[in-house]
VEXFILUM-163635 format. One record per residue (C-alpha): residue number from 1; residue in three letters; x, y, z. Coordinates in pm, 1 decimal. Layout:
BEGIN
<pt><num>NUM</num><residu>ALA</residu><x>X</x><y>Y</y><z>Z</z></pt>
...
***
This chain:
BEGIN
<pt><num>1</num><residu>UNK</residu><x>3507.3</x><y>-43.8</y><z>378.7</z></pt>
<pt><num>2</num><residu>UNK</residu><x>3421.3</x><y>179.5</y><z>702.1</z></pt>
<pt><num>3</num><residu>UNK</residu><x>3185.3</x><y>-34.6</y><z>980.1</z></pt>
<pt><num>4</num><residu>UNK</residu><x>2877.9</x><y>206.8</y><z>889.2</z></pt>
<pt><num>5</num><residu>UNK</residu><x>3001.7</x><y>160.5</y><z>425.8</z></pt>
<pt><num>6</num><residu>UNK</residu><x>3020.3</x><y>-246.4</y><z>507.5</z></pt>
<pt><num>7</num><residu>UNK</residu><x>2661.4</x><y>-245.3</y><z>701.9</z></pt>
<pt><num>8</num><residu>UNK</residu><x>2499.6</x><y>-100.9</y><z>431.4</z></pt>
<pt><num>9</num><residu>UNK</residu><x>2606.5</x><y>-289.9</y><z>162.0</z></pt>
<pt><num>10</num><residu>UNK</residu><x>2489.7</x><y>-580.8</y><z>324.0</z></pt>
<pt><num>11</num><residu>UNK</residu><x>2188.3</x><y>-391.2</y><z>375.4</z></pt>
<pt><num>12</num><residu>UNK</residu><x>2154.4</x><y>-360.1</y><z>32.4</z></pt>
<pt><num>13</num><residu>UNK</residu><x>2207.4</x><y>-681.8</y><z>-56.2</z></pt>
<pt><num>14</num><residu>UNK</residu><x>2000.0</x><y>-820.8</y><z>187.7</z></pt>
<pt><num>15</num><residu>UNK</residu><x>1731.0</x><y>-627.7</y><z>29.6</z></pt>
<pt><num>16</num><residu>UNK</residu><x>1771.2</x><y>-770.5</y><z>-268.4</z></pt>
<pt><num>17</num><residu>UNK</residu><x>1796.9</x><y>-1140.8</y><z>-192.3</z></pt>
<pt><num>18</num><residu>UNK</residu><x>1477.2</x><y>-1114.0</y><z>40.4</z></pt>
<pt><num>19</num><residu>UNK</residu><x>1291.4</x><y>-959.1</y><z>-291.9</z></pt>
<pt><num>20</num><residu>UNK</residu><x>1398.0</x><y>-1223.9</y><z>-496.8</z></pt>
<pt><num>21</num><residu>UNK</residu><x>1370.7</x><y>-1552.4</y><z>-209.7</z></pt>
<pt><num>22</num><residu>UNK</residu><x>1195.6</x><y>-1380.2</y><z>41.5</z></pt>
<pt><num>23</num><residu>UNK</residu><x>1258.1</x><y>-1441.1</y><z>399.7</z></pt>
<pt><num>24</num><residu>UNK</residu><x>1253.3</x><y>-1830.3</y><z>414.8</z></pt>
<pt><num>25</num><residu>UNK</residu><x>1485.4</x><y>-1824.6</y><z>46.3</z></pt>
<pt><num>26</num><residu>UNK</residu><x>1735.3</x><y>-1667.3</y><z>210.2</z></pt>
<pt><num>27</num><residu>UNK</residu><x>1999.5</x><y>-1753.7</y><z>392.8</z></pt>
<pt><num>28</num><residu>UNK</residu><x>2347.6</x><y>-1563.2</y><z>557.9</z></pt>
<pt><num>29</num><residu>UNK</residu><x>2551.2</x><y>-1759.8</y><z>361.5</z></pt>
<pt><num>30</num><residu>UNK</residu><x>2396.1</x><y>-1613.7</y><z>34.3</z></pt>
<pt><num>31</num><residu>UNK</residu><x>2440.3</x><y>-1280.6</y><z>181.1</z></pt>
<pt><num>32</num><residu>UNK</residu><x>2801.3</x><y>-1339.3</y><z>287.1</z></pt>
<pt><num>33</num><residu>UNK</residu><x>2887.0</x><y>-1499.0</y><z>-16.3</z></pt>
<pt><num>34</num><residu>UNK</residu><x>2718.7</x><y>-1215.9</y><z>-267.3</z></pt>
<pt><num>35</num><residu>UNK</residu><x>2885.7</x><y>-956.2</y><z>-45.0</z></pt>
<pt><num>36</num><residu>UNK</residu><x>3210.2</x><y>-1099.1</y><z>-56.8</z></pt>
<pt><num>37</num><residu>UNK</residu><x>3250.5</x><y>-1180.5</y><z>322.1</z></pt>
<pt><num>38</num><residu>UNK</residu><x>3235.7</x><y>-1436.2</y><z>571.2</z></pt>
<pt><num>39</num><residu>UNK</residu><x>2964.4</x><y>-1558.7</y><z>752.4</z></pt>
<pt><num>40</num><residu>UNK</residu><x>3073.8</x><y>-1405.2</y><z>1083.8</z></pt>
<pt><num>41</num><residu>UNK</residu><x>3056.1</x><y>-1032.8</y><z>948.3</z></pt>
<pt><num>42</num><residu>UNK</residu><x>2666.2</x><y>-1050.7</y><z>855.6</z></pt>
<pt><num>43</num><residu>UNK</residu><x>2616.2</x><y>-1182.9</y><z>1202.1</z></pt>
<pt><num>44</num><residu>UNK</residu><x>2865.7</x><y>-892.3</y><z>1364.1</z></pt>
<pt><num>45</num><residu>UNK</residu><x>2605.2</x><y>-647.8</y><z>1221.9</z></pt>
<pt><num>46</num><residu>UNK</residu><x>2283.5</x><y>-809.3</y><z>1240.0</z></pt>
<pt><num>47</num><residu>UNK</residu><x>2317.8</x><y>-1074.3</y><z>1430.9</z></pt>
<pt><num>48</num><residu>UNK</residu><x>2128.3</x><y>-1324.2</y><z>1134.5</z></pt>
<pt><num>49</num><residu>UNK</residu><x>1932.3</x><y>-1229.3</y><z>851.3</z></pt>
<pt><num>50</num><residu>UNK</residu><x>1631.6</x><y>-1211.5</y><z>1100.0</z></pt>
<pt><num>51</num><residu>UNK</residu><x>1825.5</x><y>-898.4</y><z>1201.9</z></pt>
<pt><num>52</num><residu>UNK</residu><x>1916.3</x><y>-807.8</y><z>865.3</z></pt>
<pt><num>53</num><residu>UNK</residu><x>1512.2</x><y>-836.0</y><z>753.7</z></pt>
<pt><num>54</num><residu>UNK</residu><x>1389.6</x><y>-616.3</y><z>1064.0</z></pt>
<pt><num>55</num><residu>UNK</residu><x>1590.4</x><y>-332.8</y><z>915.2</z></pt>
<pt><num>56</num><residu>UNK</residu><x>1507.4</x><y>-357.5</y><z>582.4</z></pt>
<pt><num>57</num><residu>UNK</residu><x>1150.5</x><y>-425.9</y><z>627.5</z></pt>
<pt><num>58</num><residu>UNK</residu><x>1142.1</x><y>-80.4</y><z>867.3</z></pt>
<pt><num>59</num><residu>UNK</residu><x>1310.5</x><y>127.7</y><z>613.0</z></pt>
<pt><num>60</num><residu>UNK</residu><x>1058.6</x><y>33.4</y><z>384.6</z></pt>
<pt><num>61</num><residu>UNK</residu><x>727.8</x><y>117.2</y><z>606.9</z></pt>
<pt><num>62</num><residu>UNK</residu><x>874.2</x><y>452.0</y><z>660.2</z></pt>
<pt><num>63</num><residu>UNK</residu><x>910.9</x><y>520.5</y><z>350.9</z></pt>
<pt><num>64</num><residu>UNK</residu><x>610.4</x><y>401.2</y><z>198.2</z></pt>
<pt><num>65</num><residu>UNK</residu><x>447.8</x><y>571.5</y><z>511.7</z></pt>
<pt><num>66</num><residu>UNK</residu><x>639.5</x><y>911.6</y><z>447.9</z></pt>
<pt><num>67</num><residu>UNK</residu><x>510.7</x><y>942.0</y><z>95.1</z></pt>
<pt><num>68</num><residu>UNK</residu><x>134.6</x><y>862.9</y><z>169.3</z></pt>
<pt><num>69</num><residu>UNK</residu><x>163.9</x><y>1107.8</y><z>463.0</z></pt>
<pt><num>70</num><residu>UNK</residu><x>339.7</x><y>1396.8</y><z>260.4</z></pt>
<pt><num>71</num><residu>UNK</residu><x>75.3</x><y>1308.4</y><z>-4.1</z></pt>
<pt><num>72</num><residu>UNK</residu><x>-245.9</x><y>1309.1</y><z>165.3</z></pt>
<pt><num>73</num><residu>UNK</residu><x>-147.2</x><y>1636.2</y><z>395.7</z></pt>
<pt><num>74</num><residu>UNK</residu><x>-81.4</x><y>1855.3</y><z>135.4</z></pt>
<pt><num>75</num><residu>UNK</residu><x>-212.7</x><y>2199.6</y><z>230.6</z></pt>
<pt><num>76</num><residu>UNK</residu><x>-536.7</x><y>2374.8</y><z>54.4</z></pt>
<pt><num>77</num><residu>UNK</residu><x>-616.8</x><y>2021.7</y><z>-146.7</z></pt>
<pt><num>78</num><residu>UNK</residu><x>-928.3</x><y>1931.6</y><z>-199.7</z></pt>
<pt><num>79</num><residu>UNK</residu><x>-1040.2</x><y>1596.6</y><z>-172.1</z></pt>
<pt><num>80</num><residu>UNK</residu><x>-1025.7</x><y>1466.3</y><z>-501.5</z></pt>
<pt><num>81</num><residu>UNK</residu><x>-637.3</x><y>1638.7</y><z>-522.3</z></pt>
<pt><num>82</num><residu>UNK</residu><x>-585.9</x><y>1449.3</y><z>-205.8</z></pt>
<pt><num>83</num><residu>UNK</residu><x>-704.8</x><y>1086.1</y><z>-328.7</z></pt>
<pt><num>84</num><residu>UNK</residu><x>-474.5</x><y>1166.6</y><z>-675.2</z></pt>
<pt><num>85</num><residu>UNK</residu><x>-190.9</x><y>1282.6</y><z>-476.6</z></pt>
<pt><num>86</num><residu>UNK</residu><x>-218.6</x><y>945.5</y><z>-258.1</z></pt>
<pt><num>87</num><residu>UNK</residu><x>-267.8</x><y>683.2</y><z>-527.1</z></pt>
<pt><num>88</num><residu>UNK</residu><x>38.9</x><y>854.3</y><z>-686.6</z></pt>
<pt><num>89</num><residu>UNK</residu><x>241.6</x><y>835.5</y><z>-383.5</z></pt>
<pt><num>90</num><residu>UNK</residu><x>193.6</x><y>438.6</y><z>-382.5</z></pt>
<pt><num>91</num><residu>UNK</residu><x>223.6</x><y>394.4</y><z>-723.2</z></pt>
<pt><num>92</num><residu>UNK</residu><x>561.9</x><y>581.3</y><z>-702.8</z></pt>
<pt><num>93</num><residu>UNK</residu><x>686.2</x><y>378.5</y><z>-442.7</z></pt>
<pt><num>94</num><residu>UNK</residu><x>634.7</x><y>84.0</y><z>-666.3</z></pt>
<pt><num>95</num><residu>UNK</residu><x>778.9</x><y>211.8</y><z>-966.1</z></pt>
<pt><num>96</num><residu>UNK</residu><x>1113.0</x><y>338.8</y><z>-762.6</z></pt>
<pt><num>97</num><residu>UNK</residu><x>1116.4</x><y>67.6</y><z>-504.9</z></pt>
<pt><num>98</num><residu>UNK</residu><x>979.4</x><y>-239.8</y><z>-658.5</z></pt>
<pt><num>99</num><residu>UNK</residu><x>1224.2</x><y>-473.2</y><z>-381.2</z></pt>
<pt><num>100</num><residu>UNK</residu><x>1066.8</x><y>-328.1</y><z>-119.3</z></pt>
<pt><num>101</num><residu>UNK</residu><x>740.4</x><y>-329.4</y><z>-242.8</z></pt>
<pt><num>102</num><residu>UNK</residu><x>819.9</x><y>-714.6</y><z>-330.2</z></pt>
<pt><num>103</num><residu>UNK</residu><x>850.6</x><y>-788.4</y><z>20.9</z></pt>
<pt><num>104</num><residu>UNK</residu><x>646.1</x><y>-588.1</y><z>200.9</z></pt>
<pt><num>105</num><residu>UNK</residu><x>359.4</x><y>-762.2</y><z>-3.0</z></pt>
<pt><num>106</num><residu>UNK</residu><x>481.7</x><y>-1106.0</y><z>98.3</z></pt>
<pt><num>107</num><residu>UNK</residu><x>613.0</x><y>-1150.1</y><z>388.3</z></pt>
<pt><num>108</num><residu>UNK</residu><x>663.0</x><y>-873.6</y><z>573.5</z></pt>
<pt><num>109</num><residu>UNK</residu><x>425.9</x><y>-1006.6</y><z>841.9</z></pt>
<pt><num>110</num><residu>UNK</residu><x>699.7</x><y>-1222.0</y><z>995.5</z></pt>
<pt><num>111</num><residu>UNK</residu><x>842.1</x><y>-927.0</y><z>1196.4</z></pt>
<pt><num>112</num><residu>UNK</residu><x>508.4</x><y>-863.8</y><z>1344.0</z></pt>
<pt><num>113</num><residu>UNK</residu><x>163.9</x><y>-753.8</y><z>1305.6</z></pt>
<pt><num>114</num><residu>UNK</residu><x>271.2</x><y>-387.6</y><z>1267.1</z></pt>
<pt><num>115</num><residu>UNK</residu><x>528.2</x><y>-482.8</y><z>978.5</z></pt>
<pt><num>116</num><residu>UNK</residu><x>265.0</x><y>-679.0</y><z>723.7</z></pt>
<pt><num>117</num><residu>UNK</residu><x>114.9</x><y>-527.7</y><z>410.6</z></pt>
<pt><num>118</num><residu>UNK</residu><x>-253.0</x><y>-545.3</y><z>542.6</z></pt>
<pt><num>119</num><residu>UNK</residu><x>-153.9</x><y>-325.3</y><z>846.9</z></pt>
<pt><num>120</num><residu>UNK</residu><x>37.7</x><y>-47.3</y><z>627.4</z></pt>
<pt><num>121</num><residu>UNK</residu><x>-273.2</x><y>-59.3</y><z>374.6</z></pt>
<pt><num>122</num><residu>UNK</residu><x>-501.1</x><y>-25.0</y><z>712.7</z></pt>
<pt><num>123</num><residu>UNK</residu><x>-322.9</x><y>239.2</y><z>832.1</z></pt>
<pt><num>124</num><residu>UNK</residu><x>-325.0</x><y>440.6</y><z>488.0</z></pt>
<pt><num>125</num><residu>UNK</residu><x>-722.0</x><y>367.2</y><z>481.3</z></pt>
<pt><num>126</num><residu>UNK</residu><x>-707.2</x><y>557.3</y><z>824.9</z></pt>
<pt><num>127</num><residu>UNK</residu><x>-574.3</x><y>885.6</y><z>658.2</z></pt>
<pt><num>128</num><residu>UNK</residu><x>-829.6</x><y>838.3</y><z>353.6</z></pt>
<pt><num>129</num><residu>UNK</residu><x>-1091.5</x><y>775.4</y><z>608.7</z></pt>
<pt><num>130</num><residu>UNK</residu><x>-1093.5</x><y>1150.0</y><z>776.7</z></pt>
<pt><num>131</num><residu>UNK</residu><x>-1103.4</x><y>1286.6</y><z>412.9</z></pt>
<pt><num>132</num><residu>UNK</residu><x>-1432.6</x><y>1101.4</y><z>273.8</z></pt>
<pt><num>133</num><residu>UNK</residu><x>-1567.4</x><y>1138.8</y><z>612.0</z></pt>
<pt><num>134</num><residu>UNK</residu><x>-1546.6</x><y>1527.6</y><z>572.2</z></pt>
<pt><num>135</num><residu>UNK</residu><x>-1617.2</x><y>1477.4</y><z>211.4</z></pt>
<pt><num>136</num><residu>UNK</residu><x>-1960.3</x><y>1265.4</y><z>328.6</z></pt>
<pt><num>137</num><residu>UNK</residu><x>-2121.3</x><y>1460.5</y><z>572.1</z></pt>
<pt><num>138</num><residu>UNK</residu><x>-2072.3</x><y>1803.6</y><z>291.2</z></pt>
<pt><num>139</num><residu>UNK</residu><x>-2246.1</x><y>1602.2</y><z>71.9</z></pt>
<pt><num>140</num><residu>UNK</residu><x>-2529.6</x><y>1467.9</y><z>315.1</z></pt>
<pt><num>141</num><residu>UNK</residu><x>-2435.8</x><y>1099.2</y><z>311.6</z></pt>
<pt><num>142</num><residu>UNK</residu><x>-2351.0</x><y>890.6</y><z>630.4</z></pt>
<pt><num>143</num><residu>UNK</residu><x>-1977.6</x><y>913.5</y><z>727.3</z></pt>
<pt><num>144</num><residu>UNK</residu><x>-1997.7</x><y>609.6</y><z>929.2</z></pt>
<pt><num>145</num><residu>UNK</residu><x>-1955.5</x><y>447.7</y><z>614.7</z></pt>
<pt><num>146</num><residu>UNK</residu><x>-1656.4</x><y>585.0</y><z>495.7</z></pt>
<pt><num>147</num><residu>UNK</residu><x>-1435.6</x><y>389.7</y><z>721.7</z></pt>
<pt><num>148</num><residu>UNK</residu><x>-1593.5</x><y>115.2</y><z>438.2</z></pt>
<pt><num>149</num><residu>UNK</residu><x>-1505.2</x><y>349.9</y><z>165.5</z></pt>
<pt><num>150</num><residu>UNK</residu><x>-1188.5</x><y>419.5</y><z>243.0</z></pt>
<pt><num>151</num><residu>UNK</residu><x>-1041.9</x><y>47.0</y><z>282.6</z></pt>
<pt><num>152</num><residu>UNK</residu><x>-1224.1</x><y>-24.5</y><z>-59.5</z></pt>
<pt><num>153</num><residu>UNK</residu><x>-1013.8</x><y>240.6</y><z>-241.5</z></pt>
<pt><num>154</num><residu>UNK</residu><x>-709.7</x><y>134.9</y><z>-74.7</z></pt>
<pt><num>155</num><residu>UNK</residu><x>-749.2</x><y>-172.9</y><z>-160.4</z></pt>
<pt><num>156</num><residu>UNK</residu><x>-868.6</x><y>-106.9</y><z>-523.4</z></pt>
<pt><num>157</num><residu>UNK</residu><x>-511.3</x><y>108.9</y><z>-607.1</z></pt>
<pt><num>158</num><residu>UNK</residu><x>-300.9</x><y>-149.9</y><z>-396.2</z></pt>
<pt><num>159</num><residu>UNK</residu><x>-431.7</x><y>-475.5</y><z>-590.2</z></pt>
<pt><num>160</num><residu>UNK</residu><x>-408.6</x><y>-265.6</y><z>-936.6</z></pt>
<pt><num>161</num><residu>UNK</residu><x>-15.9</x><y>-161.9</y><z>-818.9</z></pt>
<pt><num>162</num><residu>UNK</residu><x>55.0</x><y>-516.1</y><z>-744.0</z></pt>
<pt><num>163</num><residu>UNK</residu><x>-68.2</x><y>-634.1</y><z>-1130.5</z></pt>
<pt><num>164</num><residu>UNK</residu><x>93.8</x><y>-291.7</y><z>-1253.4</z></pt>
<pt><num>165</num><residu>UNK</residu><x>445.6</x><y>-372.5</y><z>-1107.9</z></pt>
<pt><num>166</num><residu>UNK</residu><x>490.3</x><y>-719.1</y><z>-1336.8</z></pt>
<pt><num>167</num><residu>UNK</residu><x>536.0</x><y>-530.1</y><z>-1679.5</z></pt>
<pt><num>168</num><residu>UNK</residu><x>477.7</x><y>-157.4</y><z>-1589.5</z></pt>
<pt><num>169</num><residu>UNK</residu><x>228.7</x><y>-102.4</y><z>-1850.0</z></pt>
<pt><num>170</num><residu>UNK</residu><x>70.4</x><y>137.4</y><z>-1923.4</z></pt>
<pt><num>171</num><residu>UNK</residu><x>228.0</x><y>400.8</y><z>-1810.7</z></pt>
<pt><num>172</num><residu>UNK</residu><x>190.3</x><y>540.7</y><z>-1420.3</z></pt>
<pt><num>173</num><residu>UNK</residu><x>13.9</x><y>814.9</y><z>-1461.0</z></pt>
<pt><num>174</num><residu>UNK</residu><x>-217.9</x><y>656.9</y><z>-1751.2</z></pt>
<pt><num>175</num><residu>UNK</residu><x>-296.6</x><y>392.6</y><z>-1457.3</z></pt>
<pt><num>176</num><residu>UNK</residu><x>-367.5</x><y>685.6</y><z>-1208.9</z></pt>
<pt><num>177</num><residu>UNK</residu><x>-562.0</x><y>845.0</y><z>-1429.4</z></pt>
<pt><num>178</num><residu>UNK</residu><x>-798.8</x><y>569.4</y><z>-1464.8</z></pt>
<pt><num>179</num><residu>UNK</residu><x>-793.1</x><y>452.8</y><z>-1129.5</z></pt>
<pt><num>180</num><residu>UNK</residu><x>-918.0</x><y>792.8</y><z>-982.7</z></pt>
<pt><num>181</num><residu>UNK</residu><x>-1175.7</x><y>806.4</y><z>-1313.1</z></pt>
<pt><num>182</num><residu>UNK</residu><x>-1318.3</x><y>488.8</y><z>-1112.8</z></pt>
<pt><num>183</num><residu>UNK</residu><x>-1280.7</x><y>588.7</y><z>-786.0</z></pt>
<pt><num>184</num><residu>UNK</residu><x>-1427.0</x><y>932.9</y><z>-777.7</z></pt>
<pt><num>185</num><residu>UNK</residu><x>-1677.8</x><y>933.3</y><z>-1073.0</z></pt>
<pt><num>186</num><residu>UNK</residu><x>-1810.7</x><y>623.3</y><z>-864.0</z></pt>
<pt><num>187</num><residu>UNK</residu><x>-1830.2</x><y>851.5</y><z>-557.7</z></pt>
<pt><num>188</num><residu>UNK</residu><x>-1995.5</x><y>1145.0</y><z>-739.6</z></pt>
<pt><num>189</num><residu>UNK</residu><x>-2297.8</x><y>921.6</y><z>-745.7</z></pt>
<pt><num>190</num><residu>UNK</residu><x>-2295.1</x><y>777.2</y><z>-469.0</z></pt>
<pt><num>191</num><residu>UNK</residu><x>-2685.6</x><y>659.5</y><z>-316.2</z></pt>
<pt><num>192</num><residu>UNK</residu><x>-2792.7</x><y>754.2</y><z>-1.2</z></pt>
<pt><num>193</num><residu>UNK</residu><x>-2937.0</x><y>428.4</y><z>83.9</z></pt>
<pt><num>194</num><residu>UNK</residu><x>-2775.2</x><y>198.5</y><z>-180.5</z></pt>
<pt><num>195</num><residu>UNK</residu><x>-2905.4</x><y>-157.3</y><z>-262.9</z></pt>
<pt><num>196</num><residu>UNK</residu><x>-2910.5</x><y>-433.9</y><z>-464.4</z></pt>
<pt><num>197</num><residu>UNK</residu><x>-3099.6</x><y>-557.2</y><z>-774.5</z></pt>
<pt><num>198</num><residu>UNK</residu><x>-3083.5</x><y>-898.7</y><z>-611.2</z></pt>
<pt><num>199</num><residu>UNK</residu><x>-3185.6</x><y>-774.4</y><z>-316.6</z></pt>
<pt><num>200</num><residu>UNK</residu><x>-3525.6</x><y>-601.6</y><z>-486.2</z></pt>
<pt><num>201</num><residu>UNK</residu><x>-3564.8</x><y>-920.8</y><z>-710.6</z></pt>
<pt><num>202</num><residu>UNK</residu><x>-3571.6</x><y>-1148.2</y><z>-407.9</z></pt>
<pt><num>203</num><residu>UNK</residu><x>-3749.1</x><y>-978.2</y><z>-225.3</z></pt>
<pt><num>204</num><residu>UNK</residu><x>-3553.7</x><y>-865.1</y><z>79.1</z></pt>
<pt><num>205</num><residu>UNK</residu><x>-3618.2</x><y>-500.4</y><z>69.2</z></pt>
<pt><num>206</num><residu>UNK</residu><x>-3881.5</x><y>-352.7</y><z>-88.5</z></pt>
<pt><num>207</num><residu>UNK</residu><x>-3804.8</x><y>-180.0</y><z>-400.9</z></pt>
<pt><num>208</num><residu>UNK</residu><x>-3718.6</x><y>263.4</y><z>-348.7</z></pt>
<pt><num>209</num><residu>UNK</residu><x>-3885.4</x><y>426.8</y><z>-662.0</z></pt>
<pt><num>210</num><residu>UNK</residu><x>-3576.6</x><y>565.2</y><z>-890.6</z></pt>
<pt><num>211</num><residu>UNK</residu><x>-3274.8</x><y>389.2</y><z>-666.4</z></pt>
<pt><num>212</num><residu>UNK</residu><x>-3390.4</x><y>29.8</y><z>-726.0</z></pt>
<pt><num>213</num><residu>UNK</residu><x>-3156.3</x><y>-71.5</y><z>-953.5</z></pt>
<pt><num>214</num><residu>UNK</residu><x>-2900.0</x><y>189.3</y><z>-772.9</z></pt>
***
């Protein structure tokens, strides 16, 4: 193998072994040893498998970042297109990268704040925030809750990928489907000033005529 041919199969295999271990599983040895080479090659290219993780864990942010991008900048969508396209996009990236997805979700944190799960997912909600914030004030409801919005859809398609990836059923698009059938048939109904039943029943604030239960 060519320098740049040998790097990337240990890339690859790196990959793998931190999906199936993650980072504190693994060790050089294993990746030497399932690679076929001594221990002194994985450190020529990465120096340790702290090295090794660093560049598999940024290939997989920009990838998973591409996709969500691409998705939720496509031209002349509106924003329902917009929310589909993007719960797509990371339900894609789980059904065709399910290693990286594996450790992004665990412990991709150890290479930084910038590198965890929470902070991709934060930065996603960002995007999605500038949609139902344009989306809010059309429809006459405060935008300085969308920010609020926004992480709670994120969060609602990430935690339904992470069940989704154990046995892939049912299918992707049936999953999408639903999850946007939640998501915006929610939002087409959404309350001005929203409360609680509890809230009414304990008396904390007074009860609003046809929204009290709302």
């Amino acid at each position: 193998m060519t320098s740049t041919e040998r790097r990337e199969q240990l890339l690859l295999i790196s990959r793998e072994l931190f999906a199936e271990r993650g980072f504190e599983g693994t060790s050089v040895e294993e990746i030497a040893a399932r690679a076929g080479v001594s221990k002194p090659v994985v450190y020529e290219h990465f120096g340790g498998k702290e090295g090794a993780y660093a560049v598999v864990v940024d290939r997989e942010v920009r990838t998973l970042h591409d996709a969500i991008r691409a998705a939720l900048t496509t031209q002349d969508a509106g924003p329902r297109e917009l929310l589909e396209r993007g719960a797509l996009a990371l339900l894609d990236y789980i059904d065709q990268c399910p290693d990286g997805f594996r450790i992004l979700n665990r412990d991709s944190s150890l290479q930084g704040p910038g590198g965890s799960f929470a902070s991709i997912l934060s930065d996603i909600a960002a995007q999605v925030e500038d949609i139902l914030a344009a989306e809010f004030s059309r429809l006459a409801l405060d935008p300085q809750f969308a920010g609020l919005y926004a992480q709670a859809l994120v969060g609602l398609v990430a935690m339904t990928g992470q069940q989704w990836l154990e046995n892939r059923e049912p299918d992707r698009l049936v999953v999408a489907r639903h999850l946007i059938n939640l998501a915006w048939n929610g939002m087409a109904h959404l309350k001005p000033e929203p409360q609680l039943i509890t809230e009414v029943l304990d008396g904390r604030r007074p009860a609003h005529t046809e929204d009290s239960t709302a």
